[in-house]
C-alpha atoms as a printed R data frame, in Angstrom:
    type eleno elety resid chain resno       x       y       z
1   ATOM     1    CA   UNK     A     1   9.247  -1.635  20.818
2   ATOM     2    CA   UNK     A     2   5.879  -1.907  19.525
3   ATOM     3    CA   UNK     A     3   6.412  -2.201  15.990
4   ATOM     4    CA   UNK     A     4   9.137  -5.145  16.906
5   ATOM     5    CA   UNK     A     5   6.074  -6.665  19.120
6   ATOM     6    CA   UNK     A     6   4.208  -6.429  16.018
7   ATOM     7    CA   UNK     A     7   6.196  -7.643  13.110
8   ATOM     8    CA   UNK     A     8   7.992  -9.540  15.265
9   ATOM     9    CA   UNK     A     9   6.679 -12.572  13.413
10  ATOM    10    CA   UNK     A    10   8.680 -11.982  10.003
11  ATOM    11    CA   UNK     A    11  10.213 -15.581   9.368
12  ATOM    12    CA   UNK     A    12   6.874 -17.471  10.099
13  ATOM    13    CA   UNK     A    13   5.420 -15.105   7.582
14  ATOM    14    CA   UNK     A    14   8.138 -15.660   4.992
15  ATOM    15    CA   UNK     A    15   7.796 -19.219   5.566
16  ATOM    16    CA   UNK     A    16   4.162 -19.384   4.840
17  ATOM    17    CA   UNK     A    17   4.498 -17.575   1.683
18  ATOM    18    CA   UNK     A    18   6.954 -19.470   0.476
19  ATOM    19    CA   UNK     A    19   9.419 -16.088   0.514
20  ATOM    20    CA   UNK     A    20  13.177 -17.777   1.282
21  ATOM    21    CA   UNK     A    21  15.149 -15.964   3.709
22  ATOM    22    CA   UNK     A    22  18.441 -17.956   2.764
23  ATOM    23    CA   UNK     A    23  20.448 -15.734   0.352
24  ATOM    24    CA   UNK     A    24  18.430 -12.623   0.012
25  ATOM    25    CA   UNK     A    25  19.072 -11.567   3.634
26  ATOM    26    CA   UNK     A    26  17.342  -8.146   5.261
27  ATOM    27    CA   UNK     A    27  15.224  -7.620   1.778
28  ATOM    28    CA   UNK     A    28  13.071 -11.028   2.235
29  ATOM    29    CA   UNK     A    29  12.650 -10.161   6.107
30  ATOM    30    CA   UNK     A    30  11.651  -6.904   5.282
31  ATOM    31    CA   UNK     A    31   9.441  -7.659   2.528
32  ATOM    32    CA   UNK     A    32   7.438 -10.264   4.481
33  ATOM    33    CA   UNK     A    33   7.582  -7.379   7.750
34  ATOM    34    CA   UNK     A    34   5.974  -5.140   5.309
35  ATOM    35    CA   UNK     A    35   3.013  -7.613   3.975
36  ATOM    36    CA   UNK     A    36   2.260  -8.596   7.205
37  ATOM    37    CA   UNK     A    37   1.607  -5.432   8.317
38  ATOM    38    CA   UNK     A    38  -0.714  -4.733   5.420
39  ATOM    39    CA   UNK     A    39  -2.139  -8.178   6.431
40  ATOM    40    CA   UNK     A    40  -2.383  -6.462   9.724
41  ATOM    41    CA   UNK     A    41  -4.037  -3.139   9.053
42  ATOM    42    CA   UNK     A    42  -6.501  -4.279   5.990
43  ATOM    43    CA   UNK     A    43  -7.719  -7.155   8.835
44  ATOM    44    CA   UNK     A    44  -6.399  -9.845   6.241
45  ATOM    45    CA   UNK     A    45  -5.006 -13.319   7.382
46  ATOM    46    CA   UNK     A    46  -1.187 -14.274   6.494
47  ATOM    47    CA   UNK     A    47  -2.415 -16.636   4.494
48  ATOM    48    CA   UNK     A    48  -4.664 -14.692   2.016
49  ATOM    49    CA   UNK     A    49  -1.747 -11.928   2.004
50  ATOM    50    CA   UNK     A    50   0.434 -15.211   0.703
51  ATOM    51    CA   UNK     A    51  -1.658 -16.267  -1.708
52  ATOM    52    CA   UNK     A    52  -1.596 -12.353  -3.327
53  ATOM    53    CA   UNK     A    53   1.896 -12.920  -3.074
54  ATOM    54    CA   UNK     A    54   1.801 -15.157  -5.843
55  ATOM    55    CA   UNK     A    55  -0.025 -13.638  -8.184
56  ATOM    56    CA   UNK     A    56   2.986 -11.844  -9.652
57  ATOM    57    CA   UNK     A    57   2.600  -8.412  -8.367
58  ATOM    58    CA   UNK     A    58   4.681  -6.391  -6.663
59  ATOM    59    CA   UNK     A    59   4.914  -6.479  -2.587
60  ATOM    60    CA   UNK     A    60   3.458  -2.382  -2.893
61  ATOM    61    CA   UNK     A    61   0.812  -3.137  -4.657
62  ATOM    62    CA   UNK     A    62  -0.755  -5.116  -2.385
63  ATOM    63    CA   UNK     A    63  -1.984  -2.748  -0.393
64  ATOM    64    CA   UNK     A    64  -3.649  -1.123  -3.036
65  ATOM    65    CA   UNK     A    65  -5.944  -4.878  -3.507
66  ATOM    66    CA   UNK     A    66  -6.860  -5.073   0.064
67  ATOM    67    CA   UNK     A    67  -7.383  -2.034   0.073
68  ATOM    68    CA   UNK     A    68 -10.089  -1.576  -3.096
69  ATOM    69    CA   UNK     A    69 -11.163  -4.777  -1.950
70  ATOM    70    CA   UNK     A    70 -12.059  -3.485   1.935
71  ATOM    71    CA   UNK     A    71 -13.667  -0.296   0.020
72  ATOM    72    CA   UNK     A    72 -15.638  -2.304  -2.166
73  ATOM    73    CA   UNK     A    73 -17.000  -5.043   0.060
74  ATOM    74    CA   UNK     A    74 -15.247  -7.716  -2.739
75  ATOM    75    CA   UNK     A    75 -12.555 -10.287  -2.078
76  ATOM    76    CA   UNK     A    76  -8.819  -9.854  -2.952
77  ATOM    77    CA   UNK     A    77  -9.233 -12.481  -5.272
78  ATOM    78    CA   UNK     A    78 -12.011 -10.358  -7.374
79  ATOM    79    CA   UNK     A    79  -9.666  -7.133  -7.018
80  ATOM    80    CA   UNK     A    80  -6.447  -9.039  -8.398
81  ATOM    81    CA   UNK     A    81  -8.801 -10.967 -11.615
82  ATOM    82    CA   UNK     A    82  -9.583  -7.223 -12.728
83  ATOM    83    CA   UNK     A    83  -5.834  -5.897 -12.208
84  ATOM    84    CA   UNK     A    84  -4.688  -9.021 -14.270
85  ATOM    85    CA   UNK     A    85  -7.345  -8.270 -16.961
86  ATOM    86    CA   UNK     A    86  -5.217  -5.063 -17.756
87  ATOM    87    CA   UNK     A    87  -7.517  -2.700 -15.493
88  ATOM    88    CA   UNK     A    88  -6.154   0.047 -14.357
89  ATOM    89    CA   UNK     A    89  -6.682   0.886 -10.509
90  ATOM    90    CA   UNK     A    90  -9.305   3.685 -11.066
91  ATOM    91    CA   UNK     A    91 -10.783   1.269 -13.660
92  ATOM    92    CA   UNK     A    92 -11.268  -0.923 -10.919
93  ATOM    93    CA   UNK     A    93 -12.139   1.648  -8.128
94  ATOM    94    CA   UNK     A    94 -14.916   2.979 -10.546
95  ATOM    95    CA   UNK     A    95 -16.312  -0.327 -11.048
96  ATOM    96    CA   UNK     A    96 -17.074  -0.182  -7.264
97  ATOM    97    CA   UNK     A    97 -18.257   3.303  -6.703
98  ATOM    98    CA   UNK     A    98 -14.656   3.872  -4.963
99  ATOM    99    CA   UNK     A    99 -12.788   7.429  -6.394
100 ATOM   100    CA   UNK     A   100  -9.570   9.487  -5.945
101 ATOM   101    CA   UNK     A   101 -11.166  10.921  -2.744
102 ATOM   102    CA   UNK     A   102 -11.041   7.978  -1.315
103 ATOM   103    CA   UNK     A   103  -7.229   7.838  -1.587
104 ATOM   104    CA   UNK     A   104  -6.686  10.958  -0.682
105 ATOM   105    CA   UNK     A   105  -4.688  11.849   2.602
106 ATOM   106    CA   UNK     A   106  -4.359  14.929   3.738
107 ATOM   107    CA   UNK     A   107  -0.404  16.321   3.538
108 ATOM   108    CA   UNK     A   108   0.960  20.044   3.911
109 ATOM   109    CA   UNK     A   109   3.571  19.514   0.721
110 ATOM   110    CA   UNK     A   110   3.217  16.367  -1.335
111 ATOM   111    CA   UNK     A   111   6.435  14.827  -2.726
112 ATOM   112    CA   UNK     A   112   7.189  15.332  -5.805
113 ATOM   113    CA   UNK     A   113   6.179  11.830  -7.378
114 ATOM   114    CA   UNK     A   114   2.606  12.924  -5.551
115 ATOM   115    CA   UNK     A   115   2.699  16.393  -6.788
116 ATOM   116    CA   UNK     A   116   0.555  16.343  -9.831
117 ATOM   117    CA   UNK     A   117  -2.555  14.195  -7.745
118 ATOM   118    CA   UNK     A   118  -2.337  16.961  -5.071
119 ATOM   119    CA   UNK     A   119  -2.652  19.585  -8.031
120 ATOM   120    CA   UNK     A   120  -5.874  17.858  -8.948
121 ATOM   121    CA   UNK     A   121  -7.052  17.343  -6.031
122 ATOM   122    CA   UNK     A   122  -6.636  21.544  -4.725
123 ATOM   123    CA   UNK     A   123  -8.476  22.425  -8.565
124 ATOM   124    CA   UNK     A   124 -11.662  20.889  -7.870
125 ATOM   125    CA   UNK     A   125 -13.647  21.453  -3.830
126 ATOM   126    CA   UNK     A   126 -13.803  18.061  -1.737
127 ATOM   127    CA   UNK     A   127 -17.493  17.375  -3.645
128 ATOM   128    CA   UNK     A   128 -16.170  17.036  -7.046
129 ATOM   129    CA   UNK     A   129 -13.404  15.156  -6.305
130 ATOM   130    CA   UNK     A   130 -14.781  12.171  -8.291
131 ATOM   131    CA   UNK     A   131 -13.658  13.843 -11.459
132 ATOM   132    CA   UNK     A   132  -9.582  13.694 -10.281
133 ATOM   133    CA   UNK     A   133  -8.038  10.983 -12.333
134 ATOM   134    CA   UNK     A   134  -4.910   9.556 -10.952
135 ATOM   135    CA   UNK     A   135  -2.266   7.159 -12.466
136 ATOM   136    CA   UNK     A   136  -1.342   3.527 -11.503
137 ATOM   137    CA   UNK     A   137   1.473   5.165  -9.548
138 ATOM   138    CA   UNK     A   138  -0.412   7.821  -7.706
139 ATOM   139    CA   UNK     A   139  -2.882   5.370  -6.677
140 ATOM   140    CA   UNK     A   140  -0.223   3.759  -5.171
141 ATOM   141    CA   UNK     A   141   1.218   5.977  -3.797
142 ATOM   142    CA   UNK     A   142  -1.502   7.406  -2.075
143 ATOM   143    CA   UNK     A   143  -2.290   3.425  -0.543
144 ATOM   144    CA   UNK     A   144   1.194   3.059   0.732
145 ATOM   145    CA   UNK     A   145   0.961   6.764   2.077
146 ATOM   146    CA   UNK     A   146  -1.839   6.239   4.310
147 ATOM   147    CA   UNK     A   147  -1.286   2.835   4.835
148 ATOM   148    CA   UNK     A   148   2.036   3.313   6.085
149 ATOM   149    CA   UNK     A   149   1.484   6.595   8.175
150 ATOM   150    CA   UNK     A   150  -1.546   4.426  10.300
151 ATOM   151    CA   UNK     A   151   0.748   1.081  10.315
152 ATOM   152    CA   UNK     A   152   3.602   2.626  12.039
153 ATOM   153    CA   UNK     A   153   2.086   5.405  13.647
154 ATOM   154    CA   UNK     A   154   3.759   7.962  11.897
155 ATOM   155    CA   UNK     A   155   2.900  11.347  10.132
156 ATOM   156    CA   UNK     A   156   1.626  11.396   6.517
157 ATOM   157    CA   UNK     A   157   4.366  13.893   6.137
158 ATOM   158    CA   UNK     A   158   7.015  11.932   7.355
159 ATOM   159    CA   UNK     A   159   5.940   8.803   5.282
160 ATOM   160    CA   UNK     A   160   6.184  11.217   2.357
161 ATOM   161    CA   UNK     A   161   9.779  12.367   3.060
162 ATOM   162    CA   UNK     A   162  10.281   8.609   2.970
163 ATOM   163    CA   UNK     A   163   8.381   7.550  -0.748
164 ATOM   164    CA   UNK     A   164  10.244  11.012  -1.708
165 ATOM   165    CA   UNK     A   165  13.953   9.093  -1.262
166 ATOM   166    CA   UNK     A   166  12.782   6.177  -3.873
167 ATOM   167    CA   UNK     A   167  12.611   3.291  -3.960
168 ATOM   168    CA   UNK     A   168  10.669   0.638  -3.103
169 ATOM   169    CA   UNK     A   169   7.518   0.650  -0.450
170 ATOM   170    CA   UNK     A   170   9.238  -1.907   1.212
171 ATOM   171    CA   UNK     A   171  12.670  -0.104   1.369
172 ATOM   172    CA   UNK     A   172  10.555   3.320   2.989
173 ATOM   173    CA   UNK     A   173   8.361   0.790   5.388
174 ATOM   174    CA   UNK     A   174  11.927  -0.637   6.761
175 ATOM   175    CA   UNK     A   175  13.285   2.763   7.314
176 ATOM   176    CA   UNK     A   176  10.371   4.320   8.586
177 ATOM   177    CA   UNK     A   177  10.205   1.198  11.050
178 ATOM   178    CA   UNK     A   178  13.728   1.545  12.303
179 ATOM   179    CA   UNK     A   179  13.721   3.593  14.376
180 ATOM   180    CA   UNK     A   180  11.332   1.689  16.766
């Protein structure tokens, strides 16, 4: 009941974004479910999320530029101008003092596609974990992962189990949200 309460407010959000509903059925819904709750969480308005949402990125990475950007103390706007420059996300991160620590979230047995960060991360103690390079895709991955767990209320582990299945972010936030 609570996660209907609070992305209850899908088709306003798909209409502000400019996202049409008409002909692409659950996947729009659920796409604009899933960046309002990253509006949500990151304490960003709809409208900021729908401006990002025209930048040409995808709906997962998203996260990832409010996040920096909330780590950081920049704007959205000043996260996305690096990312389109060809910077990678721990280009960017390093840029603002932000490292793989700071993405890290704490999980008993990474999935697979999260297996070689976690590696990393267990060679070097907590104080040296400024040295752990991760890729575009772990850094995602690690967002979405902690995003997701403290969106819906759910376990790391069990967000996990969810990126583990594939695809999309927006395919695991709408079955992780189900069964609300």
């Amino acid at each position: 009941m609570r996660a209907t309460r609070r992305f209850g407010l899908a088709l306003p959000f798909l209409l502000l974004t400019g996202i049409s509903a008409q002909g692409q059925g659950t996947d729009a819904a659920a796409e604009a479910a899933y960046l309002q709750a990253a509006g949500e969480h990151f304490g960003i308005p709809e409208s900021e999320v729908a401006v990002l949402t025209r930048w040409r990125m995808s709906a997962g990475e998203i996260p990832v530029v409010l996040f920096l950007a909330r780590r950081a103390g920049v704007s959205p706007d000043v996260v996305v101008a690096k990312r389109r420059q060809g910077s990678s996300w721990m280009a960017i991160a390093a840029t603002y003092s932000v490292h793989a620590g700071d993405f890290h979230v704490q999980l008993a047995v990474p999935p697979g596609n999260l297996a070689n960060a976690y590696e990393q991360f267990n060679r070097w103690p907590v104080s040296q974990w400024g040295q752990v390079a991760l890729s575009d895709q772990e850094v995602l991955g690690l967002v979405n992962l902690g995003f997701l767990s403290r969106a819906l209320g759910v376990s790391p582990e069990t967000v996990a189990a969810e990126l583990g299945q594939g695809g999309s972010m927006v395919a695991a936030f709408q079955r992780l949200r189900r069964p609300f």
